[in-house]
N, C-alpha and C positions, 0 to 999 in steps of 0.2 A: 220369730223375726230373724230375718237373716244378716248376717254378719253387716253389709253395705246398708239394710234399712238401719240397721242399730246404729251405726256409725255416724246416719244423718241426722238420727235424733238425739244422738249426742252432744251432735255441734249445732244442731236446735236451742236444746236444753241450756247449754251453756252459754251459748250467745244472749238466749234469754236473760239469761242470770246478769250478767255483765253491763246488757242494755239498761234492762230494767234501775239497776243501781248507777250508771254511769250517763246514758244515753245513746242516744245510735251513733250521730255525729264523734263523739269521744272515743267509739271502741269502734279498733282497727279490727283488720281480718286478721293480723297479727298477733290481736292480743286474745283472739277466740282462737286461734291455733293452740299457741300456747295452754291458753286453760283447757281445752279438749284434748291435748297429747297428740293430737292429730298431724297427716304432713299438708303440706299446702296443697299437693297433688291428690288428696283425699278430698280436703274442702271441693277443690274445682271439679274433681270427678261430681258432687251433688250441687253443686250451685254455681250459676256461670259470672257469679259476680256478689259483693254483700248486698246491693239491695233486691238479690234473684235472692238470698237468703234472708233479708229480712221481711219480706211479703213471704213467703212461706212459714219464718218463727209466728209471724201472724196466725197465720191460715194454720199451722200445725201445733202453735202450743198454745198462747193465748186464747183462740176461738174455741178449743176444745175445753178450758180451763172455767172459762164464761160459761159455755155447753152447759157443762155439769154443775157447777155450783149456782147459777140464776135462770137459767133458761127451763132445761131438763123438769125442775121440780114446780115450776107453772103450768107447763107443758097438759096434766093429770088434775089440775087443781081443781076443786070445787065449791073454795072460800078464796078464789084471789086476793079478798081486802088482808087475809088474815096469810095466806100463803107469800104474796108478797112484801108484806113485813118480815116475817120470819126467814126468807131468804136473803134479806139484805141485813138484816141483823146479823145473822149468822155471819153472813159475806165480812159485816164489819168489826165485829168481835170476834170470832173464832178461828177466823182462815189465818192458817200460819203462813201462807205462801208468800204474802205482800205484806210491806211493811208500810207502817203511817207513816214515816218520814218520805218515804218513795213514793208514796200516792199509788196511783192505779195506772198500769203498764199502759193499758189501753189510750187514755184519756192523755198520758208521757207524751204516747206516739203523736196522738191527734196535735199536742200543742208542738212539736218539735217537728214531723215531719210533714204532716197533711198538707200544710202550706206552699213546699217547695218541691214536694214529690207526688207527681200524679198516681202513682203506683198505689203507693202509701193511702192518698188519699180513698183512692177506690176500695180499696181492700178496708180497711178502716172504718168507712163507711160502711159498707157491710156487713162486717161487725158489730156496728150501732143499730144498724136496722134490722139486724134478726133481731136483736133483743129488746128494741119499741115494737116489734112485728110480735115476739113471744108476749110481753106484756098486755098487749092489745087486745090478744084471741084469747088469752086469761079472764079478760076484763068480761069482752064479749060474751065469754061460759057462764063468769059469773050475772050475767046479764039473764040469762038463758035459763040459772036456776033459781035466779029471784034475790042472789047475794047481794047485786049492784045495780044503782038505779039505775030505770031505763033512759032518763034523761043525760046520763053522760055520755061526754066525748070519750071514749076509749082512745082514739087517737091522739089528742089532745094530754091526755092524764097519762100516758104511755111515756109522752116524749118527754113531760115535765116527771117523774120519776125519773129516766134516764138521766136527764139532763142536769137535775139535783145532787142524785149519786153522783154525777162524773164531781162537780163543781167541789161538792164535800170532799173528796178524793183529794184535789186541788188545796183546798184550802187546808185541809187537814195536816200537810208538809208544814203547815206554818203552825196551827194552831195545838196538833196533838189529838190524841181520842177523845179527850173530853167534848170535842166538838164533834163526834161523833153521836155522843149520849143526847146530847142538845135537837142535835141533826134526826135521831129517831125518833123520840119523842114528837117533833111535829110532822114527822111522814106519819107517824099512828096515828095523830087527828086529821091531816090529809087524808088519810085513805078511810076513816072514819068517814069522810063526808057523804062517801060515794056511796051509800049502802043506800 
């Protein structure tokens, strides 16, 4: 990686950091200078502005981050009912990245900026929809090997997992992990249904 790519994902990395715990709105391009050690003439040499950088922290760290931990591992699957439990489990017990109090960076974005920033929302969106799209073609496989009845919506069952995990993410700031435990247990008999 060269000196100028390292440097952008630096101020990726750390902008992440900052958003994620604060919000977009709250954290200046001053205050990710400072935590990057960066000079401002670096920031704008790779971003012609904070929200030319916060659609790319998107597109550059969060959607890879998604990638690898829920996408990627359906992507092969052969038991979706049993593959997609297990990576949201995992997602909600083990990953040191994000915190319960913080919720899910993704779903941050969607309530604080999708609203007021077209950019945002597009990008966002897209984010959501690889990962109802990964879901889906999971579901489909399992269809294909006999895992999951022929009678389901994949589309449908795709977008209510999505849309569960975001809400649990959400409500979880309030309630703690225990609502997590609660929250697993009846995605395992949800997805129990489908077989």
């Amino acid at each position: 990686m060269t000196k100028a790519a390292s440097t952008r994902q630096q101020i990726l990395e750390k902008a992440f950091q900052l958003i994620y715990q604060n919000g977009y709105q709250a954290t200046s391009i001053d205050k990710i200078i400072d935590k990057t050690a960066v000079t401002k003439g670096a920031f704008y040499y790779h971003f012609k502005n904070k929200e030319d950088m916060g659609v790319a922290m998107i597109r550059e760290v969060i959607q890879p981050r998604l990638e690898d931990s829920l996408l990627k591992p359906l992507r092969s699957s052969s038991d979706p009912i049993e593959d997609i439990y297990r990576v949201i489990e995992h997602k909600l017990l083990n990953d040191n990245d994000y915190y319960v109090d913080h919720g899910c960076p993704t779903n941050n974005l969607v309530q604080e900026m999708s609203p007021i920033n077209l950019k945002f929302h597009k990008t966002l969106r897209n984010v959501l929809d690889r990962w109802v799209h990964t879901i889906q073609q999971a579901l489909e496989m399992g269809k294909a090997h006999g895992k999951v009845g022929s009678d389901i919506d994949t589309r449908a069952a795709a977008e209510f997992i999505v849309v569960s995990y975001e809400g649990l993410k959400s409500l979880g700031k309030i309630y703690g992990p225990d609502l997590y435990r609660s929250y697993l247990l009846q995605l395992k008999n949800y997805l129990e249904t489908m077989r």
